[in-house]
C-alpha positions in Angstrom: 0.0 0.0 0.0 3.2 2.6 0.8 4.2 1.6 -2.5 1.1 2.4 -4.1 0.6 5.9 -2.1 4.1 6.4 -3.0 3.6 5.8 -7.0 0.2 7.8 -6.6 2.0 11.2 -5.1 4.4 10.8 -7.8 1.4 10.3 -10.6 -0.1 13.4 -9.7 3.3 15.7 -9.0 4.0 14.7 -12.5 0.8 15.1 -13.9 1.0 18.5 -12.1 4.1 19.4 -13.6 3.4 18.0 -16.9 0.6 20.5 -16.9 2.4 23.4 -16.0 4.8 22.9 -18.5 2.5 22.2 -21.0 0.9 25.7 -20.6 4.1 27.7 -19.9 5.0 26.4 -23.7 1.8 27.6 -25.0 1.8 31.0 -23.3 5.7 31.1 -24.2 4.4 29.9 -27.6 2.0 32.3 -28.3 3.6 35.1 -27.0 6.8 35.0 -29.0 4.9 34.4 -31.9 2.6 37.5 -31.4 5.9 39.6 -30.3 7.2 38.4 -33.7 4.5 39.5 -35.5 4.3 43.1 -33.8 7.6 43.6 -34.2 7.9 42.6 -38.0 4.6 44.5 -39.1 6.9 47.9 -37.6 9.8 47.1 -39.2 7.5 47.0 -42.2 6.1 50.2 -41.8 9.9 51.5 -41.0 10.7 49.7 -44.8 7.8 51.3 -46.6 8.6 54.6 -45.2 12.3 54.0 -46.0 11.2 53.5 -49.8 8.9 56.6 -49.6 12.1 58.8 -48.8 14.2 56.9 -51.4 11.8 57.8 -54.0 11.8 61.3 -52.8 15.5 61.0 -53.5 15.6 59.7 -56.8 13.7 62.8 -58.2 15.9 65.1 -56.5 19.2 62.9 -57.1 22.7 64.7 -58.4 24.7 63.5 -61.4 26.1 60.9 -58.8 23.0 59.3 -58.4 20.7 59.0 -55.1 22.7 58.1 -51.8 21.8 57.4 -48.4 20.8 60.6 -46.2 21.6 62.0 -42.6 18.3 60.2 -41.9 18.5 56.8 -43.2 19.0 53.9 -40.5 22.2 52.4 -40.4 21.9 48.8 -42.5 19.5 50.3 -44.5 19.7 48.4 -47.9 19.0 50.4 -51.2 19.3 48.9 -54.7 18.4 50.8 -58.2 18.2 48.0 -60.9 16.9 49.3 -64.3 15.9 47.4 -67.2 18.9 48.9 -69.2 22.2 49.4 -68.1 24.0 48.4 -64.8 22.7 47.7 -61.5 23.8 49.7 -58.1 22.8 48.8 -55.0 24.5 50.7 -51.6 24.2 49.6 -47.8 24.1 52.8 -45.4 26.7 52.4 -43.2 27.4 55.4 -40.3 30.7 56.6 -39.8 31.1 59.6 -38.0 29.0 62.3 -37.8 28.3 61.7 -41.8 26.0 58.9 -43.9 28.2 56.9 -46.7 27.5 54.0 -48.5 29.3 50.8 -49.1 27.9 49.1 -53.0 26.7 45.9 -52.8 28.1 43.0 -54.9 26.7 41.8 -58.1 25.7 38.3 -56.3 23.8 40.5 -53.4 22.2 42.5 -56.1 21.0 39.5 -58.3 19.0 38.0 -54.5 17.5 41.1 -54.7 15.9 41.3 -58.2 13.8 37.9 -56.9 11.7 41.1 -54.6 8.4 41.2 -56.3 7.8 45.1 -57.4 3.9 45.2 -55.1 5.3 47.7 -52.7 4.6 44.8 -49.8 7.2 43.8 -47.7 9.1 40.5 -48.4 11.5 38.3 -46.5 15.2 38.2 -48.1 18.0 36.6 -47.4 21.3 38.8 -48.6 24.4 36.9 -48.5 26.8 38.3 -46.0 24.3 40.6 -44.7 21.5 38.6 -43.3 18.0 38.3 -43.0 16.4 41.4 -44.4 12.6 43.1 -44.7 12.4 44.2 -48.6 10.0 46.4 -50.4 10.5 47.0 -54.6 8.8 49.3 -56.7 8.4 50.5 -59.9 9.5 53.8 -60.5 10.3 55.1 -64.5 11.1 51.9 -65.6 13.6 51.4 -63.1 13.1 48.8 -59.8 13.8 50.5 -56.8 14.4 47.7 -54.0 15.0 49.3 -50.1 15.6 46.6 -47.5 16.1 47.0 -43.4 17.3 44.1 -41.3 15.6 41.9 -39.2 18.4 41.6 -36.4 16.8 43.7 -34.0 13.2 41.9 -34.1 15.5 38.3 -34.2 17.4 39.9 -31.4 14.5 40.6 -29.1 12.3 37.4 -30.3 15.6 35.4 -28.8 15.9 37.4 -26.0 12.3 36.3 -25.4 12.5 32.9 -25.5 15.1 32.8 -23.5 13.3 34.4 -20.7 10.1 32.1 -21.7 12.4 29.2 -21.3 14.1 30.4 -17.8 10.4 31.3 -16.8 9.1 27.9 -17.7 12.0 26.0 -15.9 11.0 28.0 -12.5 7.4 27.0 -12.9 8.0 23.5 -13.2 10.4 23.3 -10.4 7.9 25.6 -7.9 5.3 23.4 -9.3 6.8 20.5 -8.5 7.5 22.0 -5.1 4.3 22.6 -4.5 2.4 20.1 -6.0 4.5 17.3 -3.6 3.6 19.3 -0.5 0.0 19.6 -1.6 -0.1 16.2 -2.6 1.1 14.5 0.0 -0.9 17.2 2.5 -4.2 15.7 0.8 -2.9 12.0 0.9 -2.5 11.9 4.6 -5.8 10.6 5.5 -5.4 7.8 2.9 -1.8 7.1 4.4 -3.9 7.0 7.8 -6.7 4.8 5.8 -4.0 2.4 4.9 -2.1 2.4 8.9 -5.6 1.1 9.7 -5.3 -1.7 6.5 -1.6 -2.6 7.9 -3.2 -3.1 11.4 -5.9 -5.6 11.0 -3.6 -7.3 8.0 -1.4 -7.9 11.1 -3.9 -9.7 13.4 -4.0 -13.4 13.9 -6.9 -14.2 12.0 -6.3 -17.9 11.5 -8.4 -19.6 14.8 -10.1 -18.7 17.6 -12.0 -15.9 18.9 -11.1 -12.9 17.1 -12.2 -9.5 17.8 -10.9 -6.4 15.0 -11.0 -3.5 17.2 -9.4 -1.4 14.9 -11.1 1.2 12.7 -10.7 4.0 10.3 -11.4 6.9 12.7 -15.0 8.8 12.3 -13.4 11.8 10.8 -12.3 10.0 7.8 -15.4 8.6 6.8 -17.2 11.2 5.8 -18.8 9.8 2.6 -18.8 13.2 0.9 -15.0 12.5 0.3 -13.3 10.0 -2.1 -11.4 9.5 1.0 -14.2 9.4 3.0 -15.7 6.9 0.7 -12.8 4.8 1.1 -12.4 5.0 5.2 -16.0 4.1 5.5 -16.1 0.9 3.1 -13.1 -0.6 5.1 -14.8 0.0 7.9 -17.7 -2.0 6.5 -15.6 -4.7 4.9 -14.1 -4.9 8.8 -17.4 -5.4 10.4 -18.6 -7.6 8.1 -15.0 -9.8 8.2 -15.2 -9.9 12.1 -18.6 -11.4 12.1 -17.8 -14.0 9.4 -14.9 -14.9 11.7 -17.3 -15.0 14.7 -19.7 -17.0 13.0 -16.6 -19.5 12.0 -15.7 -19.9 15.3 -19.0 -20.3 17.1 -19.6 -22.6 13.6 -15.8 -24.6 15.4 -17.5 -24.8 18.8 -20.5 -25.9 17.6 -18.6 -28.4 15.6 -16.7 -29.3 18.8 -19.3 -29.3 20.7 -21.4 -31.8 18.7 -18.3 -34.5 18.3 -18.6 -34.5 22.2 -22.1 -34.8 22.2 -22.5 -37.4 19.9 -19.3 -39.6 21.6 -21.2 -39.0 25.2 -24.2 -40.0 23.3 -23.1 -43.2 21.5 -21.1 -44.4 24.8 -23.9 -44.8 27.0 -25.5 -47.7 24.5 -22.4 -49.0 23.4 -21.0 -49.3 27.4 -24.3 -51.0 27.9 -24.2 -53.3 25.0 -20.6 -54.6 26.0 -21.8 -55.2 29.7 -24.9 -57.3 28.4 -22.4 -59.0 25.9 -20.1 -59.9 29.3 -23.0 -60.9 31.0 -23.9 -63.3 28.3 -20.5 -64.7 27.7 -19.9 -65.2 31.2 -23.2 -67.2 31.8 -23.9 -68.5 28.6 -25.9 -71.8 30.3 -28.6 -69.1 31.8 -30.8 -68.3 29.3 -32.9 -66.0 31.1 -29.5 -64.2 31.4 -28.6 -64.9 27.8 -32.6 -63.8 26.7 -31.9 -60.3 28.8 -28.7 -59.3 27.6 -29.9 -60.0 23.8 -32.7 -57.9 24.3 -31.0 -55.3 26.6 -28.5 -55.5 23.4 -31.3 -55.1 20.8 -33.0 -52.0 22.6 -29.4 -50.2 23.2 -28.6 -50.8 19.0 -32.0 -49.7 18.2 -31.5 -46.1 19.6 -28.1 -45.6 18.9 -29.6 -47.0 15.1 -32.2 -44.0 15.4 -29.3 -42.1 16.9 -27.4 -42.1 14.0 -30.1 -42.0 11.3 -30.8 -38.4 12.9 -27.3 -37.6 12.1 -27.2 -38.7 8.7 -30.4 -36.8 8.3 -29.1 -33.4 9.9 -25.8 -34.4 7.9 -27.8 -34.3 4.3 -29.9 -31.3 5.0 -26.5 -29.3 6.4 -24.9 -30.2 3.1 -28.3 -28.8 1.2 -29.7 -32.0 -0.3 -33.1 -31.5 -1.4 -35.7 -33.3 -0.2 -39.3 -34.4 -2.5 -41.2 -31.8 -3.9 -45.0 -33.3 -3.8 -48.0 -31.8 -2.6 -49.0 -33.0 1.0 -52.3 -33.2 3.1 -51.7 -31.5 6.1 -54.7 -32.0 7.3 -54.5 -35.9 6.8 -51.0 -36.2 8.0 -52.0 -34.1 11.5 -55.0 -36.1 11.9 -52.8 -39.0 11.6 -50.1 -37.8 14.1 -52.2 -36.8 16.9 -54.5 -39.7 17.0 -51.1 -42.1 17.6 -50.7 -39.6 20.1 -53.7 -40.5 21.9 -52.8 -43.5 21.6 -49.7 -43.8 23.2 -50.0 -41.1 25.7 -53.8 -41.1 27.3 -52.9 -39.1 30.1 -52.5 -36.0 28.1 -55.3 -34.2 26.6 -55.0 -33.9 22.8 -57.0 -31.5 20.5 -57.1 -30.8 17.2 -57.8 -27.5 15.5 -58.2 -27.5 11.9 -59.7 -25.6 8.9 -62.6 -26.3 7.3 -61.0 -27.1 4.1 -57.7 -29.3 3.6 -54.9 -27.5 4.0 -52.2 -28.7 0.5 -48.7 -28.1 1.4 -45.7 -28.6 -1.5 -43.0 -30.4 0.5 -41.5 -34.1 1.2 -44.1 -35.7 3.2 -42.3 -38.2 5.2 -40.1 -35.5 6.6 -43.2 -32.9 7.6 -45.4 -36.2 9.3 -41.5 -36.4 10.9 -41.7 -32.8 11.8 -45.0 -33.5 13.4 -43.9 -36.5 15.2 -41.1 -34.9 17.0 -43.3 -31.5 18.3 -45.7 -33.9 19.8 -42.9 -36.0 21.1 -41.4 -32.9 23.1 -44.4 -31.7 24.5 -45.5 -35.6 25.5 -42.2 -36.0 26.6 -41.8 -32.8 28.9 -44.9 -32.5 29.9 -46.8 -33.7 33.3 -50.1 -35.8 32.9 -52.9 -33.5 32.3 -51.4 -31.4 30.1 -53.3 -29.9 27.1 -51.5 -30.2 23.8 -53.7 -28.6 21.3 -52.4 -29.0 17.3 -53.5 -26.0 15.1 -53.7 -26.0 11.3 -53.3 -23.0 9.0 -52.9 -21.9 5.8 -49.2 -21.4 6.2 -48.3 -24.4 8.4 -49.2 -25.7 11.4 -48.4 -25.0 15.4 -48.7 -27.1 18.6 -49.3 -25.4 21.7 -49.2 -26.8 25.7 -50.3 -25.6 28.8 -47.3 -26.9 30.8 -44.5 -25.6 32.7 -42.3 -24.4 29.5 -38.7 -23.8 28.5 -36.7 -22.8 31.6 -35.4 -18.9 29.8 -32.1 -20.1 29.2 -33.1 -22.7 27.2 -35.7 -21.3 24.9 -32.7 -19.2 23.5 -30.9 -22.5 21.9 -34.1 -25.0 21.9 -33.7 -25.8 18.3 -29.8 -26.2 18.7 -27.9 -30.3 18.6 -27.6 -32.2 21.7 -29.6 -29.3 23.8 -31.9 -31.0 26.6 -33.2 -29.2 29.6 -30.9 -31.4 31.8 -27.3 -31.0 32.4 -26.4 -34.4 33.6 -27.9 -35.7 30.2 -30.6 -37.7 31.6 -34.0 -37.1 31.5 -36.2 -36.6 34.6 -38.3 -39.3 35.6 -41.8 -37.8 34.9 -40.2 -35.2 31.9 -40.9 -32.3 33.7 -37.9 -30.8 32.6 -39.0 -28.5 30.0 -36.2 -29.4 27.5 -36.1 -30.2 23.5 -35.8 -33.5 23.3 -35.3 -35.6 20.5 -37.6 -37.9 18.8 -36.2 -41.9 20.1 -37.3 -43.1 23.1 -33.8 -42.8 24.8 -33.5 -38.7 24.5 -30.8 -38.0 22.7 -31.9 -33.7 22.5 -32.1 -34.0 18.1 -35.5 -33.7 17.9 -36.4 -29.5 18.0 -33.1 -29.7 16.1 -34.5 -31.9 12.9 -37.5 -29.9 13.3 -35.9 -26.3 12.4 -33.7 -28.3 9.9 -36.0 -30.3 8.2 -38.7 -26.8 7.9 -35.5 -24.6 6.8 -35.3 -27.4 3.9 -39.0 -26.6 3.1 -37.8 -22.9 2.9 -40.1 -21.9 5.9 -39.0 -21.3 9.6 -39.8 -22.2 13.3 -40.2 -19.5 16.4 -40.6 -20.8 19.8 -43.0 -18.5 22.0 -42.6 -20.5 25.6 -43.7 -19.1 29.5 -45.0 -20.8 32.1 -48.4 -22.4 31.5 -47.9 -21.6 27.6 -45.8 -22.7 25.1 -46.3 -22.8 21.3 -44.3 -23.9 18.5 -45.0 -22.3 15.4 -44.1 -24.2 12.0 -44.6 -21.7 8.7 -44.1 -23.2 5.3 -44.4 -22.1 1.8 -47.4 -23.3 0.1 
């Protein structure tokens, strides 16, 4: 991340500079060329009026011919070239107090011819003299040619470029300056964004319970900011990271929690099952003895069997197998359930609520008659004699409601969680007056509320638990 602030700051210092120096060549640009042009359209004037005076002095001229005046600018170029007889051409050159004249040569003479005669000024270039402004007329027959030089105008042009150029070089270098301190001024709070990256990326994140107290502070969040914006998704992405990880660990206890659940489960059976075995082996001429331990053996494999067909089930759902898809008679399949319920627990007292017409559910039928089977289970199981159990159908689902002493409070909190019974020795009290979830085998083994949430979750619907003393009721809602 340094690296990247650092390659960022220099990004935008160079952009900055890039910039600068971009426009100090088009000012520069722009104004030489506009100098250049000011200056050139006066020496043109200064050429025209230069040929205005040198035909003044061609009508006045001696035998001699015209020459250069007390007047005429030093460099001044003047050239007479007639259509008969020889050329002359002069260069004013100031000597003294006096004006005199040095000719030109026949080769400087012949670059001048090339002037077209429209009285506009023309670029020339005179060998040995330089760059020159030229006008030529017409006058009698005879091509009058008057020429100034350009070395002042190149003189002060250069002088100006240099200056642009010096100019430039301290813009881009206070630029520069600048734009680093700005820069990296305005990149603080993203160098404070990424301390706060750093800080978590240095936690121990790989096991157990992990809290990310660190944070981008409140004052860079703002959301009105790019920074802002930035400071405020990480601390999102933070939150939302340090619940997944407490989810994944309470997912590892859970996990932990249910191997030991399931071993103190299975050992109970599987302890009785080898003392029967003993028992058998040791007296095998009794067969009372021999009769007792097979049975004792029998019962024991039968619930751990149930046992682990539970886990299977909670196994498949977990993984997100899908159950059958068929339409179901809920009516029919609570009907069913709660008469075996009369039948195997008189004592209680067992309505039935239902709707006029049937209530259709889509869903796997074997595992909603299992969902039934286990709710009426529970509330037989813990539950004294007497107690009213009234099953409700509805148009979304179904609930089962008790008048008995319901969930002690810190159970109703994790009543549809693995291995959860109301006891903590694991036993269940003789009369089931407990008030815990317990599962649907004979022997208790605290899976039932469990397969109930799992098996309706499958079903895309959902269980709530509404349980005080005297009242308790179950809610199951499906989809239709």
């Amino acid at each position: 991340m340094k690296q990247a602030l650092a390659s960022l700051t220099s990004r935008l210092v160079v952009t900055t500079v890039a910039l600068v120096l971009l426009v100090s060549v088009l000012i520069g640009t722009v104004t030489t060329l506009a100098m250049r042009s000011y200056l050139t359209d006066q020496l043109d004037q200064q050429v025209q009026d230069t040929m205005a005076r040198t035909v003044l002095g061609l009508r006045g001229s001696g035998p001699e011919g015209p020459g250069p005046g007390l007047g005429t600018q030093v460099g001044t170029v003047t050239a007479i070239l007639p259509s008969s007889g020889p050329d002359q051409g002069w260069l004013a050159d100031q000597r003294g107090r006096g004006a005199f004249r040095s000719d030109l040569a026949q080769s400087q003479l012949a670059q001048l011819e090339d002037v077209p005669t429209d009285q506009a000024p023309h670029g020339v270039v005179i060998t040995g003299l330089g760059s020159y402004r030229a006008v030529a007329q017409d006058f009698n027959g005879t091509t009058v040619v008057t020429a100034l030089p350009t070395n002042n105008v190149d003189d002060v042009v250069s002088n100006l470029i240099w200056w642009e150029v010096l100019l430039a070089l301290l813009a881009v270098l206070g630029a520069g300056a600048a734009a680093l301190v700005v820069v990296r001024r305005q990149l603080r709070p993203l160098r404070e964004v990424a301390a706060t990256a750093h800080t978590v990326a240095g936690l121990p994140l790989a096991e157990g319970e992990i809290a990310i107290a660190p944070r981008v502070p409140e004052h860079l969040t703002d959301a009105r900011t790019e920074v802002g914006q930035v400071g405020s998704a990480l601390n999102t992405l933070l939150v939302h990271v340090e619940s997944s990880l407490a989810q994944r660990h309470e997912s590892e206890q859970q996990v932990r929690q249910f191997v030991a659940d399931a071993s103190h489960e299975l050992r109970t059976p599987l302890t009785t099952i080898a003392g029967y075995t003993e028992l058998a082996r040791r007296r095998p001429d009794d067969s009372a003895a021999v009769t007792t331990a097979l049975g004792k053996v029998e019962e024991e494999s039968a619930r751990m069997t149930a046992m682990v067909e539970d886990l299977l089930l909670l196994a498949r759902l977990d993984s997100g197998r899908p159950l059958a898809s068929e339409s179901v008679d809920l009516s029919r399949l609570l009907v069913e359930a709660v008469s075996d319920a009369r039948v195997v627990a008189p004592d209680h007292h067992w309505r039935l609520d239902l709707p006029e017409e049937s209530v259709e559910v889509t869903g796997d039928g074997e595992r909603l008659h299992q969902v039934v089977s286990n709710l009426l289970t529970n509330a037989r199981k813990h539950t004294p004699a007497g107690t009213t159990v009234t099953v409700t159908g509805t148009s979304y689902g179904l609930s089962v409601h008790d008048d008995g002493p319901g969930f002690p409070p810190d159970l109703a909190a994790t009543a549809f969680e693995r291995f959860v019974r109301g006891d903590v020795s694991r036993t269940r009290t003789p009369g089931g007056t407990d008030g815990g979830a317990e599962g649907g085998a004979e022997g208790g083994a605290g899976l039932g509320l469990s397969l109930v949430d799992a098996i309706v979750t499958a079903h895309g619907g959902s269980v709530s638990l509404d349980s005080r003393p005297g009242s308790t009721t179950i809610t199951v809602s499906l989809k239709g």
